[in-house]
Backbone as JSON, one array per atom type, in Angstrom:
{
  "sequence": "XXXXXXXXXXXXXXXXXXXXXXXXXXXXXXXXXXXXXXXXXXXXXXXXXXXXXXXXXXXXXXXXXXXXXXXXXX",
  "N": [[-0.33, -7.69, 14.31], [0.54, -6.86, 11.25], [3.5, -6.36, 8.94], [4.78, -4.97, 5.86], [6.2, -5.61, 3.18], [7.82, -3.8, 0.91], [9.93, -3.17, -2.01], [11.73, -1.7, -4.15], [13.49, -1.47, -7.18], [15.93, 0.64, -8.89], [16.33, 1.65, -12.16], [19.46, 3.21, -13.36], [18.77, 5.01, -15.01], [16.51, 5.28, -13.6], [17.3, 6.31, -11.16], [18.12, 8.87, -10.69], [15.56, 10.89, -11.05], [13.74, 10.0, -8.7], [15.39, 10.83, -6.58], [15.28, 13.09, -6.83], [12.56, 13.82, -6.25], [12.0, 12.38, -3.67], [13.66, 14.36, -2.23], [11.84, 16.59, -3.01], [9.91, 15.76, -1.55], [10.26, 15.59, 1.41], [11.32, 18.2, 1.65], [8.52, 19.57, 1.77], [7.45, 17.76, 4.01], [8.97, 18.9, 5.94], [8.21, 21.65, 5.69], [5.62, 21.71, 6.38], [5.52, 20.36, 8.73], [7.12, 22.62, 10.14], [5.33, 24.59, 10.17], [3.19, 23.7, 11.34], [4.13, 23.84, 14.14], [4.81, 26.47, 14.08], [2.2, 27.23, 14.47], [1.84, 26.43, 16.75], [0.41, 24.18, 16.71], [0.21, 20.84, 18.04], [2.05, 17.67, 16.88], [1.41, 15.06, 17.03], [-1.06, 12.85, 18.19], [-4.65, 14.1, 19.7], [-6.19, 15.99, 17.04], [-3.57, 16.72, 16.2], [-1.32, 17.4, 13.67], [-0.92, 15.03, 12.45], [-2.55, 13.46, 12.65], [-4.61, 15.0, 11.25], [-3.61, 15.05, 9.15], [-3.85, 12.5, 8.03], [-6.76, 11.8, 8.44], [-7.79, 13.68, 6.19], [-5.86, 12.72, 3.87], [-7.47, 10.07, 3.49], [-9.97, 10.44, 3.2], [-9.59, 12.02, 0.99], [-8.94, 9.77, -0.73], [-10.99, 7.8, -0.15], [-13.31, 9.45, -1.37], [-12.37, 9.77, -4.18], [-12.09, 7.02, -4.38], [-14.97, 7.05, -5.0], [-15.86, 8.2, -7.46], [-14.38, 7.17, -8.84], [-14.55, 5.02, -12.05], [-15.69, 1.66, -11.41], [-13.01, -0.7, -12.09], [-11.36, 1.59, -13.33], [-9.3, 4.44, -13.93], [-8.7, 7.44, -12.4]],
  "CA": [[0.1, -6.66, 13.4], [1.19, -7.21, 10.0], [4.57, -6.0, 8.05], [4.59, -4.85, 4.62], [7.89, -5.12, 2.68], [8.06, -3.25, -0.7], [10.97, -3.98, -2.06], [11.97, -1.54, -5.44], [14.88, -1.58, -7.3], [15.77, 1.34, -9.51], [17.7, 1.44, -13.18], [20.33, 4.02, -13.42], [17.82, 6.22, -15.48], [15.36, 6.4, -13.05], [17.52, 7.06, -9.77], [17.76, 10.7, -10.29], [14.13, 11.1, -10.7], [13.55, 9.39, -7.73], [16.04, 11.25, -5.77], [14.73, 14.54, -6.55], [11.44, 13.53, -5.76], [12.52, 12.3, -2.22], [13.91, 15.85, -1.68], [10.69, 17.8, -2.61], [8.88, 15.26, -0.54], [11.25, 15.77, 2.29], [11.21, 19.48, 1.99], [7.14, 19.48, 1.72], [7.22, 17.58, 5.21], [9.73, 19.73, 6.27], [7.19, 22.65, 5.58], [4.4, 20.99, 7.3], [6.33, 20.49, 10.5], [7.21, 23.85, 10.78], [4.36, 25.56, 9.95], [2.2, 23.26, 12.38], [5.04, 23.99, 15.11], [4.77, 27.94, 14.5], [1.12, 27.67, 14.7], [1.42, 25.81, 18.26], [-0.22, 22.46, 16.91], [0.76, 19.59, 17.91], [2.55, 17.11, 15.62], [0.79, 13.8, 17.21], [-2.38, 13.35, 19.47], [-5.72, 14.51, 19.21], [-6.52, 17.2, 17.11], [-2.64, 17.42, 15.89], [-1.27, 17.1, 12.37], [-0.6, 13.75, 12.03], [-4.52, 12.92, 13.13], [-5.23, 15.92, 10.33], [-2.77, 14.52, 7.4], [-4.75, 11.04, 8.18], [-8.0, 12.53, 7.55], [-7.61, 14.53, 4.92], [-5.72, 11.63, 2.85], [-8.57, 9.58, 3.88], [-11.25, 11.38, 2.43], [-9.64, 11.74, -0.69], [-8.85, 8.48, -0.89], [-12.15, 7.47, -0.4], [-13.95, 10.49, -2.72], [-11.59, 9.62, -5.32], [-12.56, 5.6, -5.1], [-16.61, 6.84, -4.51], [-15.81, 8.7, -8.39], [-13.7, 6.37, -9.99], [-15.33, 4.11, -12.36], [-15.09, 0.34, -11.41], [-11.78, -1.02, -13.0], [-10.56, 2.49, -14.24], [-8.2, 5.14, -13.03], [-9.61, 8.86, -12.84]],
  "C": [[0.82, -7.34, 12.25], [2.37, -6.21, 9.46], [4.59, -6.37, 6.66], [6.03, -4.61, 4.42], [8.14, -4.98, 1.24], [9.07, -3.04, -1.26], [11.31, -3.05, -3.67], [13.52, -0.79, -5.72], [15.25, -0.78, -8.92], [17.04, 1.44, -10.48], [18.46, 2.48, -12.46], [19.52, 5.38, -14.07], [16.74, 6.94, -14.39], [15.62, 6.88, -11.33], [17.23, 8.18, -9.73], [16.64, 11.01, -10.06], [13.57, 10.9, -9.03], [14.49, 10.53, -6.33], [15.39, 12.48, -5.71], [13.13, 14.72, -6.1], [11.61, 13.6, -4.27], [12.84, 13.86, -1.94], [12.88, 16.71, -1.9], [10.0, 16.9, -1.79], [9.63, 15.66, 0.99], [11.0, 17.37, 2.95], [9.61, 20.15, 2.22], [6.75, 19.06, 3.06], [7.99, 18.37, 6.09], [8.57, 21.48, 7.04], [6.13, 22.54, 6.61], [4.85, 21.21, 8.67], [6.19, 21.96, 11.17], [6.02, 25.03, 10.54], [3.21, 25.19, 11.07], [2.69, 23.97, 13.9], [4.85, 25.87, 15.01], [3.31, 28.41, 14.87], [0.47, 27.03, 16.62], [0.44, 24.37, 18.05], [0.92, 21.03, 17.03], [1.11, 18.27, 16.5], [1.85, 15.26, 15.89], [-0.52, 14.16, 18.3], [-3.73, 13.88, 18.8], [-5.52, 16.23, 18.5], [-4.28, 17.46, 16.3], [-2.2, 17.13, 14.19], [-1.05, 16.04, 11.69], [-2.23, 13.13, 12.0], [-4.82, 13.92, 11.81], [-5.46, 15.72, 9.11], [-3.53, 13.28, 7.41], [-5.85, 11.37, 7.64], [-8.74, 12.72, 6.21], [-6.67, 13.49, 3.76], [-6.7, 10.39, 2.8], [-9.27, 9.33, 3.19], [-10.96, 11.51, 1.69], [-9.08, 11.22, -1.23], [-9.93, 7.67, -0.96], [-13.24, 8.2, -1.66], [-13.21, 10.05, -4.02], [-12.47, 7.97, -5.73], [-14.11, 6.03, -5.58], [-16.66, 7.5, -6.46], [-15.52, 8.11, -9.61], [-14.72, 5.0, -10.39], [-14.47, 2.56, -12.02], [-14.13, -0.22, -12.68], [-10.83, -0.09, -13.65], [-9.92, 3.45, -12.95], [-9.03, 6.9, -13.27], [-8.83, 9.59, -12.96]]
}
């Protein structure tokens, strides 16, 4: 197994940004959780939302590269 260590180091301008970001991301997984949890799915395992969110970033992660022109950004 390999370890990745990303390492960024933020002015004074662009903490806030950053912070408020973190909190809608936060509150977005937040969401997720509990919405999987009221629907009775599991949060790991086959078939649960972590296997789902994998997927589904996946796939359009791949569709996105299968679109994007070599060397450019879409």
């Amino acid at each position: 197994m390999t370890d990745t260590v990303t390492e960024f180091v933020a002015t004074d301008d662009q903490a806030e940004p950053l912070l408020e970001t973190a909190a809608v991301e936060q509150k977005l997984i937040d969401q997720l959780v509990e919405q999987a949890r009221s629907k009775g799915l599991q949060l790991t395992g086959e078939g649960g939302l972590l296997q789902q969110l994998t997927k589904a970033v996946l796939g359009r992660t791949l569709a996105r590269a299968l679109i994007t022109p070599w060397g450019g950004e879409a």
